[in-house]
N, C-alpha and C positions, 0 to 999 in steps of 0.2 A: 102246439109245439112243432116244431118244422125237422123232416124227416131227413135220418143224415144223410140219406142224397143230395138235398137243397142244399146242408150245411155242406156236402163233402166239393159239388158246384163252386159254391163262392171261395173255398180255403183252397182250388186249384189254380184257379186265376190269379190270388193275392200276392201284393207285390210283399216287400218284406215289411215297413209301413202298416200296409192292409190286414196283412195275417197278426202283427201284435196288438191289432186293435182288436179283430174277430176271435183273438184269445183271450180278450179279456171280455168281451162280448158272451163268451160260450165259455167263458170259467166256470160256471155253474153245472154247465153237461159234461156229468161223467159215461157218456154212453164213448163203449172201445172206438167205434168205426169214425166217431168225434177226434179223439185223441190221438186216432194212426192216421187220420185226413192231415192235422198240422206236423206231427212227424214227416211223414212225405214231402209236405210245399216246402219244411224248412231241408231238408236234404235236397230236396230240388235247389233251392234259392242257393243255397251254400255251394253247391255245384256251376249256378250259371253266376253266382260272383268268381267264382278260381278259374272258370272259361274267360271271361271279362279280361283277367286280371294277365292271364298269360296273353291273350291276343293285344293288350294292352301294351305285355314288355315286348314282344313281336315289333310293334311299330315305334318301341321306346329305340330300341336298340339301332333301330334304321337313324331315328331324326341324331344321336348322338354321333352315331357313325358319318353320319353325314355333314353335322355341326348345323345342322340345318337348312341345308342346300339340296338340290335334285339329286335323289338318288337312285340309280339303273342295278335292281340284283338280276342276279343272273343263274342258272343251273342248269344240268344236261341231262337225258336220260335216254338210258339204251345202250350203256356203253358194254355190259356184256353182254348181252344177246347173244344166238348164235345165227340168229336171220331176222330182217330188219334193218331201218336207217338207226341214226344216233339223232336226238332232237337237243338243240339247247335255245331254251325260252331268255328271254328278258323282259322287264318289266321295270315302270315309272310308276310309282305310287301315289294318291296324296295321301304325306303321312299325316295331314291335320285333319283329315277326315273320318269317321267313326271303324272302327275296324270292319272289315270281311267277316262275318260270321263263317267259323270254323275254319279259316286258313289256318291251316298247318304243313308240315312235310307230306308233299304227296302220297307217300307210303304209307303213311298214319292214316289214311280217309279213304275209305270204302269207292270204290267205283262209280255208284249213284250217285254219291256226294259230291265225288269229284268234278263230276259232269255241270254239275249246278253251278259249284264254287268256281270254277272256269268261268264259266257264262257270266258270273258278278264280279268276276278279276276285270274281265276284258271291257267288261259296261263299267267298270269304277275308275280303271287304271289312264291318268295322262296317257299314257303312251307303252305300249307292248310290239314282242318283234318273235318271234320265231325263225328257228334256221336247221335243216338237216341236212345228213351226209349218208348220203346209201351206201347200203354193202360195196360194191365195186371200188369205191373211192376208200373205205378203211382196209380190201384188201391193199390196193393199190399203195397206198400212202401210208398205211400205220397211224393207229390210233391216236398216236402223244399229234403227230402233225394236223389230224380231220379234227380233234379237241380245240386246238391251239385256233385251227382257219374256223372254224363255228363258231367260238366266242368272237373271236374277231371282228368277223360281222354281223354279229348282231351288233358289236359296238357301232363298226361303219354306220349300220341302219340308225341306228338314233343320235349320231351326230351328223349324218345327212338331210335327216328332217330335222335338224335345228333343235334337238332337247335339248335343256342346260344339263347336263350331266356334269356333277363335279364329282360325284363318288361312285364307285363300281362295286359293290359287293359280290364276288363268288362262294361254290360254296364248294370246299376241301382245300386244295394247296394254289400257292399261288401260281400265276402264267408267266406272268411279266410281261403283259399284251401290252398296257398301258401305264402311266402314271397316277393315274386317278385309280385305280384297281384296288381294291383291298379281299387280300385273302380270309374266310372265316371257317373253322372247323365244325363242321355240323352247324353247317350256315343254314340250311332249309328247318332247322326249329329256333334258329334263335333271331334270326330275320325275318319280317312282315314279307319284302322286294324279294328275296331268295326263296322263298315258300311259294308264294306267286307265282314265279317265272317257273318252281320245278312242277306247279299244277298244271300250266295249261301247255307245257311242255311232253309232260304224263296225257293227256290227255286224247292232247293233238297225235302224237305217237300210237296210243294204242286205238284211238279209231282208224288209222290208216292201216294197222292188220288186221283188225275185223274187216277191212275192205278187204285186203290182200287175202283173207283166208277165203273168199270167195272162189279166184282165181285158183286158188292151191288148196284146196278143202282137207288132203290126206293129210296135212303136216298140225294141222287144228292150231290155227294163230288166233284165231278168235277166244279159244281157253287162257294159251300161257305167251302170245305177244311174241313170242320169237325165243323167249328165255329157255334153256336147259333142261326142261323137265322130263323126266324119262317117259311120258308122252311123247315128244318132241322128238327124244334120241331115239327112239324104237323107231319114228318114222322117216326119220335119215337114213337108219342101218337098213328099212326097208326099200324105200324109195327113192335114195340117195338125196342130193340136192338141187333145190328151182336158185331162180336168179336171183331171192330175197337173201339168200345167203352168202355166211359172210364164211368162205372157203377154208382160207386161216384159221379160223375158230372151230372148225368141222370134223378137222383131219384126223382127229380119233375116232370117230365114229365114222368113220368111210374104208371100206374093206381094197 
């Protein structure tokens, strides 16, 4: 008889297919560690079909949206911080191509993860564009304006290198940049292109203040990116502010 390690082995691998065959194969063994091995693979398989199925509507939602044409999502990140640039990504899909394993809202996905999923957006994607705006230009200019000039170009950029862009998906309210623009609320989970562009947006942004926190070690950008945390504001109220900051956003916590 084969030991339920062997058997617990092959019921890990099995596709869904494989496992109703290996359950009628080991009908006969009532040993527990038998019966909790296909419990597991079918909570497993049940799991990576509802993953499937959503990255699935992910890229559904793009080709409809687009009627089936090229389409450029887009999203930003960093807009409250209290030191740092503001980054907004864009991204060319192909949506007839197998989905991104775990694209989702960049907020949803772990740091490591991120890093990876990046790396397979930018090797999979037609065509990606990145664009930011430092502190000095959001005191100078105000937010709604360094929003409005960022999406902007990242448009310029991929209608200067020639992509057929017909739809533009963002993600929250609309700009009215363009004609081709479609606004969508809680666009980074319900779009494949807007997930995309807010990953390697997220990305690209928070390794440049792990860089930056080299330079400015007291303020710790390498923990919390520039964001608010009362790490953060303790080390303003102590050390006031470097040039990563965004003045405007400060002014309560500067004596």
């Amino acid at each position: 008889m084969e030991t339920i390690s062997d058997i617990q082995a092959r019921i890990a691998h099995a596709s869904q297919s494989e496992l109703e065959a290996l359950r009628i194969l080991y009908a006969s063994d009532s040993r527990k560690g038998v019966k909790h091995a296909f419990d597991v693979r079918k909570r497993q398989i049940l799991r990576e079909q509802e993953e499937q199925a959503r990255l699935r509507a992910l890229y559904d939602f793009d080709i409809r949206a687009g009627a089936h044409s090229c389409v450029l999502g887009m999203d930003e990140v960093g807009r409250g911080p209290l030191a740092g640039p503001m980054y907004v990504g864009g991204v060319v899909l192909n949506l007839n191509a197998p989905p991104i394993a775990e694209l989702n809202d960049s907020k949803q996905i772990a740091p490591d993860k991120r890093e990876r999923i990046a790396a397979c957006i930018q090797q999979q994607a037609l065509a990606f564009h990145i664009e930011s705006v430092d502190a000095h230009d959001i005191d100078t200019y105000g937010m709604a304006y360094c929003l409005r000039s960022a999406f902007s170009s990242v448009i310029a950029y991929f209608d200067a290198h020639h992509v057929p862009v017909e739809c533009i998906l963002l993600d929250g309210v609309p700009l009215h940049l363009d004609k081709r623009e479609r606004a969508v609320v809680k666009g980074d989970t319900k779009s494949a292109s807007i997930a995309a562009a807010s990953i390697i947006a997220k990305v690209a942004r928070d390794n440049y203040m792990v860089e930056q926190h080299k330079l400015y070690p007291v303020y710790g950008f390498d923990a919390h990116k520039g964001y608010g945390s009362q790490q953060h504001i303790n080390a303003i109220k102590t050390h006031g502010i470097c040039p990563l900051h965004r003045v405007s956003f400060c002014k309560n916590f500067l004596s």
